[in-house]
C-alpha positions, 0 to 999 in steps of 0.5 A: 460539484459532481460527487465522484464516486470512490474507485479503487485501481486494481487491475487494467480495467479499472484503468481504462474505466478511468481514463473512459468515463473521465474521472481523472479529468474531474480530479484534475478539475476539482483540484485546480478549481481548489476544492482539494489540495490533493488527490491521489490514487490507491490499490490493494492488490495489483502492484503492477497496475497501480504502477501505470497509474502513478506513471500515467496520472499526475497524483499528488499521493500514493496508497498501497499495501506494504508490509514485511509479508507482502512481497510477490504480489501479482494479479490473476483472474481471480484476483491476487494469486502466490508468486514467490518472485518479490519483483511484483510485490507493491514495494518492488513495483509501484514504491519507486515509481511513487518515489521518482515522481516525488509522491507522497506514500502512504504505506497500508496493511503494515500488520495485515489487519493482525494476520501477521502479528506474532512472538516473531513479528510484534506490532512494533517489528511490523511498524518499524519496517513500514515506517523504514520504507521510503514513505510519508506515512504509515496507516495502522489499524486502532481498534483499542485505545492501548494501541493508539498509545502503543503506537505513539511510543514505537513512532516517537521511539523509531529508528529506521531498521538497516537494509540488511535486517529489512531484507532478512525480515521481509523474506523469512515473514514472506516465507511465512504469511505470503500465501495465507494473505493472498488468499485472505486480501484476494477479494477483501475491500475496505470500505 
């Protein structure tokens, strides 16, 4: 098997890339042929794009930035740029588009890589609304032993936050953090 080569889809370009050197159609192959049970597709920083690539492929799964802060995503040239209105952020855009496909979600960035952890917004606060969203799954970054033990707890401890807190939280962390994480994840890739 042709080794494919990791992409991330995070603007028109990457599209189009896509469908031009074939790579969806190797995915495709490789999981028919049962190398893989699924495939699925990510983006960091381009809601609207990863949007188009959940209604034009046929993934089993979705990876995408989600947190509290996280609202009013929008690409530029330059990558990420502010925009205040939340109608472009990943859980506006791409998130219901995921769920109407019936996809599998996992949530990434719920703590901002800890730029967003704070007395007003704890790991658990964080973790809880992530895990509130309509997903499969929440990724949290474990660079501690005690964190792994921390976040088993709120998990088994979860109850979903009620919409009306959601939004409140959501719109007072992006007041807060918005810009400062544009700029920070604008041309950050994880590897």
């Amino acid at each position: 098997v042709r080794r494919i080569r990791r992409t991330f889809i995070n603007a028109r370009e990457d599209l189009e890339a896509a469908e031009k050197n074939n790579a969806m159609k190797a995915l495709y192959k490789v999981r028919e042929q049962g190398l893989a049970r699924y495939i699925g597709i990510t983006s960091h920083y381009d809601s609207e794009t990863l949007a188009e690539a959940l209604r034009r492929y046929d993934v089993d799964c979705a990876q995408m930035a989600l947190n509290a802060a996280l609202q009013g995503f929008k690409s530029g040239s330059r990558g990420v740029v502010p925009n205040p209105a939340s109608s472009t952020s990943f859980e506006h855009v791409a998130l219901p588009v995921a769920k109407r496909k019936r996809l599998g979600v996992i949530a990434m960035k719920v703590f901002a890589q800890d730029a967003i952890v704070g007395p007003d917004s704890p790991p658990a606060k964080l973790l809880r609304y992530g895990l509130s969203l309509p997903v499969s799954t929440v990724v949290v970054g474990l660079p501690k032993h005690q964190h792994l033990r921390e976040n088993l707890a709120w998990a088994r401890n979860f109850t979903p936050m009620p919409p009306a807190e959601m939004k409140e939280f959501s719109a007072r962390m992006s007041a807060m953090y918005k810009v400062a994480l544009d700029r920070r994840f604008a041309k950050h890739v994880d590897v």
